[in-house]
Structure formats: structure tokens, C-alpha cells
PLY file of the C-alpha trace (Angstrom):
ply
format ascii 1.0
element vertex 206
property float x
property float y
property float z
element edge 205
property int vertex1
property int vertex2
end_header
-0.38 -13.54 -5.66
-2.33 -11.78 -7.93
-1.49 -7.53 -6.82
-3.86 -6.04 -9.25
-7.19 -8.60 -8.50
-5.97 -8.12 -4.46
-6.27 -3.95 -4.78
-10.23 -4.74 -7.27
-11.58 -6.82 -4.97
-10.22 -5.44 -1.68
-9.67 -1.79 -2.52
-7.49 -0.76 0.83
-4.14 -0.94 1.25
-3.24 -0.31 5.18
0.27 1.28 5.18
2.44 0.39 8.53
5.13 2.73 9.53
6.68 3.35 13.03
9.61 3.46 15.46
8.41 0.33 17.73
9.12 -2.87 15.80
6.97 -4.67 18.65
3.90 -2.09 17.71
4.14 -2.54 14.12
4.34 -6.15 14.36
1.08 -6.08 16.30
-0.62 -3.41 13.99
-0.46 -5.66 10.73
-1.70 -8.62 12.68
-4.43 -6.61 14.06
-5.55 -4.87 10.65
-5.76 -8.79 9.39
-7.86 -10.04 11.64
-10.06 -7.01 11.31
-10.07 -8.17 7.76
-7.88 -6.20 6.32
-6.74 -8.11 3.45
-3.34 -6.40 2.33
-1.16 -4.43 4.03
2.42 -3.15 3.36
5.30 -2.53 5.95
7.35 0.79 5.10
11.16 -0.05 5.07
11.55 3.22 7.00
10.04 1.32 9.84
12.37 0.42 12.70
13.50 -3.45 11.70
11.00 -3.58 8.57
12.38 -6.97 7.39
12.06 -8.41 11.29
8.69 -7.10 11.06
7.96 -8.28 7.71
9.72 -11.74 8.21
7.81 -12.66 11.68
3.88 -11.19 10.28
4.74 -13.53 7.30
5.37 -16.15 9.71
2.45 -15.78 11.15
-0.18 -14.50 8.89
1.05 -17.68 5.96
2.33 -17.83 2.53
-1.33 -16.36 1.01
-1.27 -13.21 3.15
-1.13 -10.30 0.72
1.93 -8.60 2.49
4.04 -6.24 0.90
7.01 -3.82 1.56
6.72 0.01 1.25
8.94 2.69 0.52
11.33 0.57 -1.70
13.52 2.58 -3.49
16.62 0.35 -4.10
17.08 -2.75 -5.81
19.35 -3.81 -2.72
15.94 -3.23 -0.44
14.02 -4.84 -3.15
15.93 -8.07 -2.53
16.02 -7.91 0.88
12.22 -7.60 1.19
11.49 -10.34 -1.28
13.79 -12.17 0.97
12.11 -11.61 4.00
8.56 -12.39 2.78
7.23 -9.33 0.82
4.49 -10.69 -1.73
4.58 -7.42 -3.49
6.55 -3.96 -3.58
5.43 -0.51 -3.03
7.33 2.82 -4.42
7.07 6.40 -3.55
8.28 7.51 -6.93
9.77 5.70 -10.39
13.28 4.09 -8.80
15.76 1.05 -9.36
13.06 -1.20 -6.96
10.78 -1.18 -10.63
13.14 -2.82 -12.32
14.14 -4.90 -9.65
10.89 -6.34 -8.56
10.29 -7.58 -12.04
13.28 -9.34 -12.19
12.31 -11.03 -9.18
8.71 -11.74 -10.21
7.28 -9.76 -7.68
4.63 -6.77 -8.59
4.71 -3.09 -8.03
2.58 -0.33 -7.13
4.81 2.35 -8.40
4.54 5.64 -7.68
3.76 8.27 -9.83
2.24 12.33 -9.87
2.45 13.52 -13.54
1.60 12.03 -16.51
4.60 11.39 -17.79
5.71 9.35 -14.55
2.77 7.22 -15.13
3.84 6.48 -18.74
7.06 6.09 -17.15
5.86 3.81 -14.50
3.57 1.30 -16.67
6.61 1.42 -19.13
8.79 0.33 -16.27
6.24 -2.80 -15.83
4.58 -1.57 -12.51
1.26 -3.28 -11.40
-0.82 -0.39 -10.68
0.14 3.36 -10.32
0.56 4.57 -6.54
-0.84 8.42 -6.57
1.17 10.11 -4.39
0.97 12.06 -2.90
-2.50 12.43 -4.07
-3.37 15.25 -1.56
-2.04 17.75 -3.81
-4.91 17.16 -6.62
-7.25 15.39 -4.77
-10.00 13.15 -6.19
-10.53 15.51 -8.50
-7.36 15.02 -10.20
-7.11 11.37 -10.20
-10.89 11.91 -12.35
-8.37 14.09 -14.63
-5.89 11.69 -15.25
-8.46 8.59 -15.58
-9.69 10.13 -18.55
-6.22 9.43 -20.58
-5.09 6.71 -18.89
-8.79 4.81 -18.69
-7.10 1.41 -18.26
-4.45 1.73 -15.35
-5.22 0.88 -12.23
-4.43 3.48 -9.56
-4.14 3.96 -5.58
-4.46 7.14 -4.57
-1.92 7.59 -1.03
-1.35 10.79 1.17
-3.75 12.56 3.67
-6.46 9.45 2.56
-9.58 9.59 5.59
-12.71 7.39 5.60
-14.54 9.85 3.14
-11.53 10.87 0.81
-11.54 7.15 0.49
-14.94 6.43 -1.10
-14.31 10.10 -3.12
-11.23 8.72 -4.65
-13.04 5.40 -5.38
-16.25 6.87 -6.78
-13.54 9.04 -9.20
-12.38 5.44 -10.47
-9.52 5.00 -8.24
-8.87 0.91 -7.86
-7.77 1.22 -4.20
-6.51 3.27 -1.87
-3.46 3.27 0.40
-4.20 4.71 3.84
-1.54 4.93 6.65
-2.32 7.24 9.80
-5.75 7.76 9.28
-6.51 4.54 9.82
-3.07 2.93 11.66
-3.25 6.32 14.65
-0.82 5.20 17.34
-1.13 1.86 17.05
2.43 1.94 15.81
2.96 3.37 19.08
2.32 0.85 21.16
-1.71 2.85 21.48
-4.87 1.05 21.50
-5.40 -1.80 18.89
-9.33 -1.74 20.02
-9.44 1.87 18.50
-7.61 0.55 15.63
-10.15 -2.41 15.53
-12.58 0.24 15.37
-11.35 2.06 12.24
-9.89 -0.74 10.38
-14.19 -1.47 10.35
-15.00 2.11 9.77
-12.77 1.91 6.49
-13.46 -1.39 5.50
-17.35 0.12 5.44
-15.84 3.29 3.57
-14.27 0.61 0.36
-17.33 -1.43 0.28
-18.39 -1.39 -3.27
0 1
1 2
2 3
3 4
4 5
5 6
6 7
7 8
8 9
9 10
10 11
11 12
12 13
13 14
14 15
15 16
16 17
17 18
18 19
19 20
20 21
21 22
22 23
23 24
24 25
25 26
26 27
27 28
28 29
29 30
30 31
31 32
32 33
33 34
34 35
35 36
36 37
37 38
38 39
39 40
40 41
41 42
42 43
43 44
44 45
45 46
46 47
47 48
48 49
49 50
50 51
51 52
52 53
53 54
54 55
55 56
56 57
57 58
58 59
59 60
60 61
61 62
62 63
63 64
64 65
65 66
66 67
67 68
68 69
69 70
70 71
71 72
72 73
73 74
74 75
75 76
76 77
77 78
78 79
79 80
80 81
81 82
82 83
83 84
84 85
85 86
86 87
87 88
88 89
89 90
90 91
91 92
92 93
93 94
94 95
95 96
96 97
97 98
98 99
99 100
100 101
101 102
102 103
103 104
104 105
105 106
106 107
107 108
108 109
109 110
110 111
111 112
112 113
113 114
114 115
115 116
116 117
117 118
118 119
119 120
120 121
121 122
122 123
123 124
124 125
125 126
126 127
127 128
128 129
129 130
130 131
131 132
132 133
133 134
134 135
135 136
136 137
137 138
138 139
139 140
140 141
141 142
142 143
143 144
144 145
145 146
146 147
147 148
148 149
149 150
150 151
151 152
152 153
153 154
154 155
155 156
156 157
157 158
158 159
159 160
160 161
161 162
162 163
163 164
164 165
165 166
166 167
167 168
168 169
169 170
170 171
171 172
172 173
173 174
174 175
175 176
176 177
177 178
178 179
179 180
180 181
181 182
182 183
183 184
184 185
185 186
186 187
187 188
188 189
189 190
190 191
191 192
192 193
193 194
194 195
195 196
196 197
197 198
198 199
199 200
200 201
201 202
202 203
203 204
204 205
């Protein structure tokens, strides 16, 4: 799997992360047949890897499912071993390193300027902005202008319009957990998450 031309053409990344195994399970099949084309299990979900390992079952080897919240290269091995196509980071950490040695690519996360150097150094795929409340689209516009060829996802506090804001400032993607996932991870209504999976789907359009 291609990470980078996944987040271009796609441009949302649905972020599951809950206490029900059962309810996140049934979130990330939901979001895919809503058409949501990648999504990413945090391991600080109850039973990631059980959660990971049975939506790869189910969802095939071409599903664009990754892990979230990686921070060790322990977790980066177990995820890779449970199906993860790709890794997600909250922050530079041993998982980098890791997921290149195990041919898997990153979205690495990354606030200053010098993490990002740091971050594309460390062979990430694309640059996870988070949390990107804190400058806004605003501030990814700042940082496109020295980085111009990194690909970034801007992640935190990401609604429907922050979403096209953050694209229309040059973001690549963007990674969007309760916003769009509600209670679903709950055990709440998977119509209602139906609903805005479509609302943000129509948000990313180009």
C-alpha cells in the first residue's frame, strides 16, 4: 500500500478509539462501507490488535488499515503483526524507526518545525499535525510555506468545516476521530455515523 497516494486521493483519515472492542469493531466496518477508504485503530483502544486483526479479516489484504497511537517499537510489531498496513504516531518515538524496518509507512507526528525536520529525517510518510487545534489552519498555511513539499494531516478538534479549511491551506488529509466516529464506539447509532461519515466525505471532496 501506497500511504502517501491513499491520504492525496482520499484525504480523510477516520481515527477509531474506544472502550467496547465489539463497538469499535463495528465502527471501522461501518466507516468502510460508507466509503471511507482508510481508517486507523488507536492502540489505546480496548483489544486494538483483536480489533485490528478481525476488521483485517474482514475488510481484505487492500483495505488501507492502520494502527494509531504507536509509540513503541514493541507495539509497532505487534500491529504489523496483527494486520496494520500503516502506522500512526502522536509525536517523533521508537515506532519511526521501527516501522521502517518493517517496511511499513508512518504518519508521524509532529508540532514545531524542528519535529518535522526531525520526523521526515526519521523516514516518516507524511507529517501528522497534532494537535493542530492549537494553530489552526492558519498555522499549517505557516509551516507549508518552508516545508512546500511534505505532506501533512492536520489531527485534533478536526469538524466538517475545519476539514475543508485545513485542506484549502494545503493540508494532504486530515485525521478526524470524534467528530465524525460520536458514540459509535459506544455501542450508539451507526445510522448517525452513516450520516456523517457522508457529511465528511462531502467536506474532502476536492
Amino acid at each position: 500500500m501506497n500511504l502517501l497516494d491513499e491520504l492525496r486521493t482520499h484525504r480523510l483519515l477516520a481515527i477509531v478509539r474506544g472502550p467496547d472492542p465489539a463497538a469499535a469493531l463495528a465502527a471501522v466496518l461501518t466507516l468502510a462501507e460508507s466509503g471511507v477508504a482508510l481508517v486507523e485503530v488507536s492502540m489505546t483502544s480496548a483489544d486494538a490488535l483483536g480489533i485490528i486483526r478481525r476488521a483485517r479479516a474482514a475488510l481484505g489484504p487492500d483495505y488501507a488499515l492502520g494502527a494509531g497511537t504507536v509509540l513503541s517499537a514493541e507495539d509497532a510489531r505487534a500491529a504489523a503483526d496483527a494486520g496494520a498496513g500503516f502506522l500512526v504516531t502522536p509525536a517523533i518515538a521508537p515506532s519511526l524507526a521501527e516501522g521502517g524496518r518493517l517496511g511499513l509507512p508512518v504518519l508521524a507526528g509532529a508540532l514545531t518545525p524542528t519535529e518535522v525536520v526531525r520526523a521526515v529525517d526519521g523516514g516518516a510518510t507524511a507529517i501528522k499535525l497534532f494537535p493542530a487545534s492549537l494553530g489552526g489552519p492558519d498555522y499549517l498555511g505557516a509551516l507549508r510555506d518552508p516545508f512546500p513539499g511534505t505532506a501533512f494531516v492536520p489531527v485534533g478538534r478536526v469538524d466538517a468545516d475545519g476539514a475543508r479549511r485545513y485542506l484549502d491551506r494545503g493540508a494532504t488529509a486530515v485525521g478526524v476521530g470524534s467528530p465524525l466516529l460520536g458514540d459509535a464506539v459506544r455501542g450508539g447509532d451507526t445510522t448517525a455515523l452513516r450520516e456523517r461519515a457522508t457529511a465528511f466525505l462531502a467536506a474532502v471532496r476536492p
